[in-house]
Structures are given as structure tokens and as C-alpha cells.
N, C-alpha and C positions, 0 to 999 in steps of 0.2 A: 633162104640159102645160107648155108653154113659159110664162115668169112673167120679168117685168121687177124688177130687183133692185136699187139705186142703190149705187153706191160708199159715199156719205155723203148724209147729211138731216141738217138744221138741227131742233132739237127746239124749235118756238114753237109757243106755245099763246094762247088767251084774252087773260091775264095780258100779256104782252109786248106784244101789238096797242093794247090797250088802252091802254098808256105811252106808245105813240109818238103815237097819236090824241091823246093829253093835251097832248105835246109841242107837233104841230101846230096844236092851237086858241090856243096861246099864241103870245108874239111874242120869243120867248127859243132861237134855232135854233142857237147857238155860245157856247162860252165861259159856260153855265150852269150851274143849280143840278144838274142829272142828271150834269156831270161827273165835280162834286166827291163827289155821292153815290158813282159808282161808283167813283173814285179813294179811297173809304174803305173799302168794302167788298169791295174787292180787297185793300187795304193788311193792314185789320182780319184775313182770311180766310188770306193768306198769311205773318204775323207777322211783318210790316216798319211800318218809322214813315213812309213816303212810295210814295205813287205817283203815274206821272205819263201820264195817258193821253196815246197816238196814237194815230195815224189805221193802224199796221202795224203790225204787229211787225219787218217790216224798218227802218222809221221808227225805233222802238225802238231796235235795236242801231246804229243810224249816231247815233247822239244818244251812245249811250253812249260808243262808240269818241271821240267829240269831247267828253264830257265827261271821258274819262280824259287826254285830252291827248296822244293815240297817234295818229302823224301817217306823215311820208314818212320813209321807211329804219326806221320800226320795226317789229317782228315779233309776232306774235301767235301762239299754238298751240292749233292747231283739229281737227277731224276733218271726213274727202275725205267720208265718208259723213254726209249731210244734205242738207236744203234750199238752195240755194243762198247764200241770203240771207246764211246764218251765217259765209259766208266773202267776199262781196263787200263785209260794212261794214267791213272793212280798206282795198278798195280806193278805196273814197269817198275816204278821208282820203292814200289813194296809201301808207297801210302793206300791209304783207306777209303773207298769209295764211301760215303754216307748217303742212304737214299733218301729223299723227299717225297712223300705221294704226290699227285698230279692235279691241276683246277680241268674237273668234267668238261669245260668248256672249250678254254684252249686248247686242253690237253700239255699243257707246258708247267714248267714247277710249281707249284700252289705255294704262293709268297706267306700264306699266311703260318704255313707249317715250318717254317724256314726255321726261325730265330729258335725256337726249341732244343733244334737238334745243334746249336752253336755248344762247341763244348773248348776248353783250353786249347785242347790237340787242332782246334779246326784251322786251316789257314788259308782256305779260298773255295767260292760259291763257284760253279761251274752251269751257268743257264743251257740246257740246249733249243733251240729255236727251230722245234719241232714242225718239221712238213715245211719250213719255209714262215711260220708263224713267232714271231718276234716275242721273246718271255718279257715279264714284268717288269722290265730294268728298273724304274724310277725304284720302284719299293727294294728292287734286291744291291741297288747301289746306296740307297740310306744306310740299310742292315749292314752292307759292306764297310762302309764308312764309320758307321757306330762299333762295330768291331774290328777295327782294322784288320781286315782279309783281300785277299786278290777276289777281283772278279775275272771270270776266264767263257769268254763266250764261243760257247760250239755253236756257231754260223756253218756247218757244214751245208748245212740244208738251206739256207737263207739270203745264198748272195740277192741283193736287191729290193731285200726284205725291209721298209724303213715303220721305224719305231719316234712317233710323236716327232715324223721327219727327218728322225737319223738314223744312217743307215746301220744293218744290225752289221757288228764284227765291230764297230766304231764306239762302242759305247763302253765297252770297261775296259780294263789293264790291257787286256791282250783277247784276239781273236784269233779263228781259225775258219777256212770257209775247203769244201774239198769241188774237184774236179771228175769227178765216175761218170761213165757216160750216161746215166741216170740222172743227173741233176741239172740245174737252168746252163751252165756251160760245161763243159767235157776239156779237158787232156790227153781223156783216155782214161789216165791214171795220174794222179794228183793233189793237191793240197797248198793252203796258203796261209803263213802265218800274219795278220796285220795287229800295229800294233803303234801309238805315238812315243813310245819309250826307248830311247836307242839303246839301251845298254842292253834291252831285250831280246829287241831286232839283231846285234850285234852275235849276241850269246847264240839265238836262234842259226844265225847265218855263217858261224865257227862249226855248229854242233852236225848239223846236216852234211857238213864239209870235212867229217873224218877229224875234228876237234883244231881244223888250219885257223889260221888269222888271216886276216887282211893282208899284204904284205911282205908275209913270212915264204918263208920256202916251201916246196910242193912237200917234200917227206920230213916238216916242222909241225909237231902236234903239241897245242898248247893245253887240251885238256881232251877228255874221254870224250869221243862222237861217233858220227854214225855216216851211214852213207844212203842220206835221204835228199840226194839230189833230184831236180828237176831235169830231163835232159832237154836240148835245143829243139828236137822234134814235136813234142809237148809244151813246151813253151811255144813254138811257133802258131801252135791249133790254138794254143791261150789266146793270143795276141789279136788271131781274126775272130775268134771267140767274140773276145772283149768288145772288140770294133762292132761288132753286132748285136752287142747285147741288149740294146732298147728292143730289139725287134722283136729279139728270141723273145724275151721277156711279155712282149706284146701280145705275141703269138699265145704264151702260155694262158696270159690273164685272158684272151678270149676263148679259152678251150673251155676253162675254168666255167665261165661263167653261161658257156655252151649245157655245159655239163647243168648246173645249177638253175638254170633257167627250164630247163628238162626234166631236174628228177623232183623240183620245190611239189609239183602234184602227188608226190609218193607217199603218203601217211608213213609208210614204215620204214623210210630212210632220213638217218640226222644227217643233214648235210655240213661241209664243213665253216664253222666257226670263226668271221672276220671282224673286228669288232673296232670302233672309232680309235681313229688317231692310227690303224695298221695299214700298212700295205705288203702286201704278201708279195712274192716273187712266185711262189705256187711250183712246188719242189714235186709235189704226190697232191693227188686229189682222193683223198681217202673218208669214205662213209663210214656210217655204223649203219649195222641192219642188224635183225633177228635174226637167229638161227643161221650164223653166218657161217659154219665149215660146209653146211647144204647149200648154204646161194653160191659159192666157193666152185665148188664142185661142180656145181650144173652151170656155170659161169665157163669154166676150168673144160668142160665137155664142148661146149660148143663153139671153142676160140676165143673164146674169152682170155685174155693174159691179165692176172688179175692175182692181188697178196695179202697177207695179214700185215699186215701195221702196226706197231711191233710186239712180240714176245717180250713179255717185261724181261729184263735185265735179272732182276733177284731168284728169278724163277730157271735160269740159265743152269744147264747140270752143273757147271766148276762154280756157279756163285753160290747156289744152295750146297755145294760139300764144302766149299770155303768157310764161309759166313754162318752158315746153318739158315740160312734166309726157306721161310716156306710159303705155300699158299698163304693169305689171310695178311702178308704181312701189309700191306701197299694195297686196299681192296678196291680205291679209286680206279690204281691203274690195270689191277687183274681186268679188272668189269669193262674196263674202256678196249682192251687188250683181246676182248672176247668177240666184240663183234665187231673191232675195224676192217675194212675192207678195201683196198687200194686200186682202183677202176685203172684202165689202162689211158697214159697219159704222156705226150710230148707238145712238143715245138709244134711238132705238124701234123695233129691228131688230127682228120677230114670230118667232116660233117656225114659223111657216111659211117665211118665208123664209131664214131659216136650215138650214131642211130642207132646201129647194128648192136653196141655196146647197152643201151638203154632200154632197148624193146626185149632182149635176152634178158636184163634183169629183172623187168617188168615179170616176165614169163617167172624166171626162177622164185619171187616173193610170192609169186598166184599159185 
């Protein structure tokens, strides 16, 4: 029997509804106490001394890029394979995306391509922690180190994600982790800057704020900003988020391993790649398979809610008329690009529908 399956589901419950209903009985809808709560409890959870809520995680990383002071003719080094966003807050500021091909494995920057593309112009490595899998930090904080450059971690995908035991967003200059209702916690809509440097934190939390200060008067602007506030309703869903987040978490790592425990009999599925010293937080549970736009489809036909993981970056119509970026350029990540497959995955994915999820693709590979 045919059964409706969702790519992803937001895990709220009771508890949640109940904060924002609180929220709304008051007269406090921005710039409140639910902020600064979740901006602790984010900080607190990821073992940094600052965070600084937005309204994105795209929001996030163009704050960051302007808070490092990386502008036009500078370059940055990123990987083709990701969300877009991760390479478009260069172009806000009209810097230079610089791509890296990808390690087959992880799927995360391939360290050893790094130091090449260092050029005079470069001025900060940008790792993203793909599906929730934590990049090479040791090796890309050496190179950082040897070349004096920022390190700038897109943790969008990886709250909970710990690297050699520390957790990802914590480990270079500055981090960023977002909130879609997609990912291990929701806002809705959301984003988080953490980061141990205050003068970043500060810049960060000026610049979201329409360029205010601390302080200063409501229509006193100290420098060019934006209005990438968090509001109190979204911070509030943060905050029982937060409180919950071992569970959620819990919840995810045994879908995960539902899933994997299931397809490990499938010769023609790679499953996905955890390797010593990781722990995933498990953002997307995405394969590779043969002939994937066919399992897709016959996936896609019978309820299946199910995606490509991701469209390289370079390959993007405004990147290849920008850059002139083509086929061939990045062939790790085209190849990797060609058969991921994103099974449908939450908080509270049931064991039936995982059934239902794995015996359809059983059917669709045969």
C-alpha cells in the first residue's frame, strides 16, 4: 500500500507551542528576553563565550564575511559542494568565492587541495560541515595558522556535530549554525553567529541591528547594517528547542542508524561515511546510488519525499556566467553530485515508515 513519506518534519511539540503562546500574550515581540535566553543557551551548549542570533543562517555568514573585514578583490576558500549560501556571502561583500574539490569520503573540503589555491588575495578558509559531518579542522587550522587567514565555520548543518570532542562552530575564528525547519532544531527561520572574540560578537550584533550600538539611541547608526533580527516568537521555539536538544538529537542518531542497519545488505548503496574521533548530529541521511535521477523518480512516484544532495555550486547558471566555472572543473564533486540521494529523515521518522522508505527502494534498485 502506497504511504506518504515527508523529506523532513519539524519536531514541536506541547512545550514549544506553549512559549510562543506566552510570547504572544505579552507586548515584548523583538529584541527581548527569549533572545538573549537563546543566545545563552546556544553559546552555553556549543562552548563559546558569544552568540549572536539572526533571522538565517545565510544572514549569519554575510555578517561574518563583514565582520572579518573581507571585501572586493579578496578571496576566500570554500567547497563547490554545498548550499549555496556558503559561497554567495563572498559575493555580497563582491569577494571571491575560491573552490576546493571535495574528499569522496567525507564529502567535506579535501585538505590536501587547500594550500595550492592560497594566493596573496586569500584571506579566510571557509569549511562547511556538510550533512552534519565535521571538516578537517586540525589540518585546515595549521594552513590557517601558517598563513595567517580567518577560519570561518559554516556549522549550518552541524549543531551537535563534535570534532576530536569539540563541538563544530567552536573551533575557528568564528561560526555560524542555522535554524530551517529542516535541520536538528527549527525557529522556523533562523541562524546563529558563535564565536570567542568579542569585538566580533559585538560588530556581529551592531550590524543585524540596522548598524545601533549598545547603548546608543534607537535612530543612532554607527555604521552600515541590516535588519537581520531574530524576533521573540523564534527565539522562544529556540529556547524549548535548546532544552530538548539531547533528545532531538537522540531521536535523529537512532533513525540514522535504523536506516543503516537496513540498507548495509544493499551492494549498490554507499552509505553515509562516519569516521573515528566524529560524531554527527545527522542533519540529512543522504546515499549514493546508481542511476539516481531513476531511483528518484520511482522513489518520488510512490511517496517517497526524497532529494539530490547538492547541485555543485560552480555549476549554478549565475556561477558558471560569472566565473566561467564549467563541467570538469571540480570532478570529485560533479561525480559525488550525480548520485546523492537524500531518503526522507526527522526527529520522528517511525519505523514504519522507514520500512515503507527501504522496501520501495529495494524495489526501485531491482
Amino acid at each position: 500500500m502506497k504511504m506518504n513519506v515527508p523529506l523532513s518534519a519539524p519536531d514541536i511539540g506541547p512545550l514549544e507551542r506553549q512559549a510562543v503562546m506566552q510570547v504572544l500574550s505579552g507586548s515584548v515581540l523583538s529584541i527581548g528576553p527569549q533572545l538573549e535566553a537563546f543566545e545563552r543557551l546556544v553559546a552555553g551548549y556549543v562552548g563559546v563565550k558569544y552568540a549572536v542570533a539572526v533571522n538565517s543562517g545565510t544572514s549569519g555568514l554575510h555578517l561574518v564575511i563583514r565582520s572579518l573585514g573581507i571585501g572586493e578583490g579578496d578571496e576566500v576558500l570554500t567547497t563547490p559542494f554545498s548550499f549555496v549560501a556558503s559561497a554567495n556571502c563572498m559575493l555580497f561583500e563582491r569577494a571571491k568565492p575560491v573552490f576546493v574539490d571535495i574528499d569522496p569520503l567525507t564529502l567535506n573540503i579535501d585538505v590536501s587541495k587547500i594550500e595550492e589555491k592560497i594566493t596573496p588575495k586569500t584571506k579566510a578558509i571557509l569549511p562547511v560541515h556538510v550533512f552534519g559531518y565535521p571538516a578537517d579542522m586540525r589540518e585546515i587550522l595549521d594552513l590557517a595558522k601558517k598563513y595567517k587567514l580567518y577560519v570561518i565555520e559554516d556549522a549550518c548543518e552541524a549543531l551537535g556535530s563534535r570534532y576530536h570532542n569539540k563541538m563544530a562552530g567552536s573551533l575557528g575564528d568564528i561560526g555560524v549554525f542555522a535554524f530551517y525547519p529542516n535541520k536538528q532544531i527549527t525557529t522556523g527561520e533562523g541562524g546563529m553567529v558563535v564565536t570567542d572574540r568579542s569585538e566580533l560578537a559585538d560588530l556581529c550584533r551592531s550590524m543585524r541591528n540596522q548598524g545601533r550600538e549598545e547603548g546608543n539611541g534607537w535612530l543612532e547608526h554607527c555604521r552600515l547594517g541590516y535588519n537581520y533580527r531574530m524576533d521573540e516568537l523564534s527565539a522562544s521555539l529556540g529556547v524549548v528547542q535548546m532544552q530538548r536538544i539531547d533528545e532531538i538529537l537522540n531521536k535523529r542518531q537512532a533513525a540514522a542508524e535504523k536506516y543503516s542497519t537496513r540498507l548495509k545488505e544493499f551492494a549498490q548503496v554507499e552509505l553515509p561515511y562516519v569516521g573515528p574521533e566524529i560524531k554527527m548530529s545527522w542533519f540529512v541521511y543522504v546515499i549514493r546510488v546508481p542511476d539516481r535521477d531513476r531511483v528518484l523518480q520511482y522513489l518520488r512516484a510512490r511517496g517517497v519525499g526524497c532529494q539530490t544532495y547538492f547541485q555543485p555550486i560552480h555549476l549554478q547558471p549565475f556561477y558558471t556566467k560569472m566565473f566561467g566555472c564549467q563541467k570538469g572543473n571540480f570532478p570529485v564533486t560533479e561525480k559525488v553530485a550525480s548520485s546523492t540521494l537524500a531518503l526522507p529523515f526527522a526527529s520522528n521518522l517511525t519505523d514504519e515508515q522507514i520500512d515503507y522508505v527501504v522496501e520501495t527502494l529495494a524495489e526501485a534498485l531491482n
